[in-house]
C-alpha positions as CSV (number, residue, x, y, z in Angstrom):
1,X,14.2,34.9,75.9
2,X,12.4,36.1,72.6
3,X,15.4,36.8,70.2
4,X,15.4,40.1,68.6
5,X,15.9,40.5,64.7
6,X,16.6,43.5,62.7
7,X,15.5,43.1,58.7
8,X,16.9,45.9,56.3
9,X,14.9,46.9,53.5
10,X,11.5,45.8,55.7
11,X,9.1,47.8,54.0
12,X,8.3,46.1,50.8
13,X,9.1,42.8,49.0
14,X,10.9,39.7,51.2
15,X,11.6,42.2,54.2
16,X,7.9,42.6,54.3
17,X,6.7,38.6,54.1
18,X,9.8,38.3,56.4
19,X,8.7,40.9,58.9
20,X,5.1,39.6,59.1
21,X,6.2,36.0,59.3
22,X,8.2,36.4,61.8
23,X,5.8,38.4,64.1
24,X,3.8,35.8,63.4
25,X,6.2,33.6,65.8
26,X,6.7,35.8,68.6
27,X,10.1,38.0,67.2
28,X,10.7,41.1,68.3
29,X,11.5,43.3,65.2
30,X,13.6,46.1,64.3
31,X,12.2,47.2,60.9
32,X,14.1,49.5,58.6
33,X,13.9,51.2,55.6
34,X,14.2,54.5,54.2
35,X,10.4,55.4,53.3
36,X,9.2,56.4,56.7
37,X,5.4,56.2,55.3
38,X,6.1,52.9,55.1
39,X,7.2,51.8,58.1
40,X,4.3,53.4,59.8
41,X,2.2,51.3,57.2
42,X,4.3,48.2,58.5
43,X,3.7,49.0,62.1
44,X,-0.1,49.0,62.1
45,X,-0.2,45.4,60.1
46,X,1.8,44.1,63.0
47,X,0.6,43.1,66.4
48,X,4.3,42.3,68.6
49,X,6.9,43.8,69.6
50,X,8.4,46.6,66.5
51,X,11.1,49.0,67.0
52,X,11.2,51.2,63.5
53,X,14.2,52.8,62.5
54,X,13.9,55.2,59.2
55,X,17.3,55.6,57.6
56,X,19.1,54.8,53.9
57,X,21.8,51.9,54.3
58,X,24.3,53.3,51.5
59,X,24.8,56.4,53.7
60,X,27.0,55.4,56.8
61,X,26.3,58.0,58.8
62,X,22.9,57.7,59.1
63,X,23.1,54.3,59.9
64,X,25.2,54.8,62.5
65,X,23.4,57.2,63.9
66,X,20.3,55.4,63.9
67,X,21.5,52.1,65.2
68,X,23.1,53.9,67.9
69,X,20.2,56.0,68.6
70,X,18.3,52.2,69.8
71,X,17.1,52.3,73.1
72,X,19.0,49.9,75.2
73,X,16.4,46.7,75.5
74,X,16.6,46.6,71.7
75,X,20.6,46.9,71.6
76,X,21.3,43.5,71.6
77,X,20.5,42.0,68.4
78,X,20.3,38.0,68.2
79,X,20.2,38.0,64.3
80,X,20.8,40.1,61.2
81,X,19.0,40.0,57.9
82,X,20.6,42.3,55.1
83,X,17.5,42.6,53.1
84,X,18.0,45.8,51.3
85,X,19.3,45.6,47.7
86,X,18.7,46.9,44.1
87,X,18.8,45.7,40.3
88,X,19.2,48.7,38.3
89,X,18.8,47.9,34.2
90,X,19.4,44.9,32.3
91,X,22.5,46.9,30.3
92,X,25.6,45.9,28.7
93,X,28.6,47.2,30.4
94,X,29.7,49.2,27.2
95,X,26.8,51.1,27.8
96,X,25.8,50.7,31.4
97,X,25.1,54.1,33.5
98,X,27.8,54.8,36.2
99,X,25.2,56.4,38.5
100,X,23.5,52.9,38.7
101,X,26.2,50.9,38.5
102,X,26.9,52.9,41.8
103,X,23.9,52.6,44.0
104,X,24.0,49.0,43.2
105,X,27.6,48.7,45.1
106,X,26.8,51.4,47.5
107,X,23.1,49.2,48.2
108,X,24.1,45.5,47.6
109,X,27.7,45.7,49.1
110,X,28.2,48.5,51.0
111,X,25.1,48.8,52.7
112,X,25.6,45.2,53.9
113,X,29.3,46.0,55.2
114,X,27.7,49.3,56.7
115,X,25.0,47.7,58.9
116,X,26.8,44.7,59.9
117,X,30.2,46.1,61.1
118,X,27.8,47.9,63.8
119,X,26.3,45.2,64.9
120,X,28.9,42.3,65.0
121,X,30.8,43.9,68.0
122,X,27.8,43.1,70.4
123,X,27.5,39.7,69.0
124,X,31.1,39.4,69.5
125,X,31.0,40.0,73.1
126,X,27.9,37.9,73.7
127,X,29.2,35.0,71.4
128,X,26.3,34.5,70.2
129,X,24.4,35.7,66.7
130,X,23.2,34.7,63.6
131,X,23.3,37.0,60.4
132,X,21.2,36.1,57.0
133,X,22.4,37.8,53.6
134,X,20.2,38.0,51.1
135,X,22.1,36.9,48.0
136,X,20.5,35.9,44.8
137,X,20.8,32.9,41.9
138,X,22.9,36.3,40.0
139,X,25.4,34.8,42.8
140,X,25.8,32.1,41.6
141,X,26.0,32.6,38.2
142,X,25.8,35.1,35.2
143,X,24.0,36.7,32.3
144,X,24.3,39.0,29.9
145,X,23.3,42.6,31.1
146,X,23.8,41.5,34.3
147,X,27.3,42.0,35.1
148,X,27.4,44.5,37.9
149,X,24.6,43.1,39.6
150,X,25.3,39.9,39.0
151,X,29.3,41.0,40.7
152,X,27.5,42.5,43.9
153,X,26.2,39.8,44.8
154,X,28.8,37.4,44.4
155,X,30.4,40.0,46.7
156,X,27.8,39.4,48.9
157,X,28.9,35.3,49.0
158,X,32.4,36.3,48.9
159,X,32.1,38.0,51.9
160,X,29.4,35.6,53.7
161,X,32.2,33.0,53.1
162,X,34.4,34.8,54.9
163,X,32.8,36.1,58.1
164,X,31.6,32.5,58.6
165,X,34.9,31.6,59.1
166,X,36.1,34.8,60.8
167,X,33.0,34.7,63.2
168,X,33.6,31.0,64.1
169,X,35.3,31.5,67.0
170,X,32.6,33.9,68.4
171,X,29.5,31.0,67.8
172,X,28.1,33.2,65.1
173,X,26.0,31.7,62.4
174,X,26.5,33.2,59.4
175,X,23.5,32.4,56.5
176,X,22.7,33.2,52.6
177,X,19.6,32.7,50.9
178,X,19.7,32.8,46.9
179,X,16.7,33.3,45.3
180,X,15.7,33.3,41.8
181,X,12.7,34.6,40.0
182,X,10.7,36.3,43.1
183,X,7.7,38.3,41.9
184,X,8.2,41.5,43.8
185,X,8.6,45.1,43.3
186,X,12.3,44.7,42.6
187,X,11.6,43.9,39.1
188,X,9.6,47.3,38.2
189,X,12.6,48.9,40.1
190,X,14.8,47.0,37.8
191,X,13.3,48.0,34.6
192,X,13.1,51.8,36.1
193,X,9.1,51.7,36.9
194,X,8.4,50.1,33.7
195,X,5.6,47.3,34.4
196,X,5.0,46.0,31.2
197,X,8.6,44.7,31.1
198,X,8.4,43.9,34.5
199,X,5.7,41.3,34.4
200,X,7.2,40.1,31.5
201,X,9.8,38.4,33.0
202,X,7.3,36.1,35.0
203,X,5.1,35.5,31.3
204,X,3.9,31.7,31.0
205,X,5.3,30.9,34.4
206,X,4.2,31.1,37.9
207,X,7.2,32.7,40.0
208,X,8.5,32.5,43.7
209,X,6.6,34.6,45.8
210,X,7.7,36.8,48.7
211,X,6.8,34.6,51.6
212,X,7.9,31.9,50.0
213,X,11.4,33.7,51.0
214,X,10.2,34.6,53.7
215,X,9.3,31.0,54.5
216,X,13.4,29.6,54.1
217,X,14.3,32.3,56.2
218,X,12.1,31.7,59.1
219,X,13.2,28.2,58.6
220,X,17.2,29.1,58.5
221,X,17.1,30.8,61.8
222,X,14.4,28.4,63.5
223,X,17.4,25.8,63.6
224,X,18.9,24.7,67.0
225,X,22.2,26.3,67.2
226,X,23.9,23.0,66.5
227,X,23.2,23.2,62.6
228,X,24.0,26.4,60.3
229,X,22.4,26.2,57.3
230,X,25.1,27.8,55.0
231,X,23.5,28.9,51.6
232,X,20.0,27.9,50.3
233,X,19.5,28.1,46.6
234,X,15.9,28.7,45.7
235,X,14.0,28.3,42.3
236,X,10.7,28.9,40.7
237,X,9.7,25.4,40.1
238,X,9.5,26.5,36.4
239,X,13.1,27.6,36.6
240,X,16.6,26.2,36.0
241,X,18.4,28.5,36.3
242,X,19.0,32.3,36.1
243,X,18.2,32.1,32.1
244,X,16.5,28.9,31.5
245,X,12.9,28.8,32.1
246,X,10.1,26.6,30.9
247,X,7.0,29.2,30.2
248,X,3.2,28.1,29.1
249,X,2.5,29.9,25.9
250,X,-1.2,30.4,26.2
């Protein structure tokens, strides 16, 4: 039977690549987001099987509501990719804003924990799923002006960690991919729409790409369900880590 997978955040970036990858190989796909316009973009570009489901993942009700409101062949949900996040600013906590501060916990964590407490219940009683978080090399380790960002997602491992071992018992895979430089809107998002700094960050070097995300997560969940891959750690082959890069002055 072709599995069914839902991506959050599927209009833009690594949902997108994801989205169109994975059609690609015969998923069917739940896309969400919370630009509608967007999804109805998404639709046209692919040829399958799409369910599209408009709704904001820091606001519970809504997603309750719309992951309720599925029609009953796409209720049962063989894997899970929490996609959606946000960077907000590159601040030092003395003089962070609290309104960021808060839609990056309300996206990164509580989005996460939002969407997936609906959906583990029916993988529960199937024994059987596989859920992919979308975590990030800020994960793994630190830098300066990244300190709230940098804590939600090493939430987001945190709390991988522990639903792996939680779910055992139920034959559900949990996954995390962290990424490091990926050229993608999230950076002009980050610097609040300013591109110049934006493409900055990728000056002298030539960065991961969307599908090359994409790519590891088609991989992840393409594995026979006696191997979990656990946590992939991806770099920009110009990349170290999350500060140390080698750039090509020209």
């Amino acid at each position: 039977m072709t599995k069914i997978v839902l991506i959050t955040g599927a209009t833009s970036g690594i949902g997108k690549a994801t989205a169109l990858l994975l059609a690609k190989n015969g998923y069917r796909l739940i896309l969400t987001g919370r630009r509608k316009e967007r999804l109805e973009e998404l639709k046209k570009e692919i040829s399958g099987e799409i369910c599209t489901l408009c709704f904001d993942v820091t606001k519970s009700v809504e997603v309750e509501n719309a992951l309720k409101s599925l029609p009953s062949e796409w209720k049962n949900i063989d894997v899970l990719i929490n996609n959606a996040g946000k960077a907000i600013g590159i601040d030092e906590l003395a003089s962070g804003d609290i309104t960021e501060w808060g839609k990056m916990i309300d996206t990164n964590i509580k989005g996460l924990l939002y969407v997936t407490r609906l959906i583990l219940p029916g993988m529960k009683e199937r024994k059987s799923g596989h859920i992919i978080n979308l975590s990030s090399i800020a994960g793994k380790e630190t830098y300066p002006g990244g300190s709230i960002y940098c804590a939600t997602k090493h939430a987001v491992n945190a709390i991988s960690d522990s639903m792996r071992v939680e779910l055992l018992p139920y034959s559900i895979k949990v996954s995390t991919i962290s990424p490091g430089a990926v050229e993608t809107e999230f950076s002009v998002v980050r610097f609040r729409g300013d591109r110049k700094k934006a493409d900055n960050v990728y000056r002298g070097l030539t960065p991961l790409y969307a599908k090359d995300i994409a790519e590891c997560i088609y991989f992840i969940i393409s594995r026979p369900e006696n191997v979990t891959i656990a946590d992939i750690k991806v770099l920009a082959g110009a990349q170290a880590s999350a500060r140390d890069f080698y750039r090509k002055e020209k």
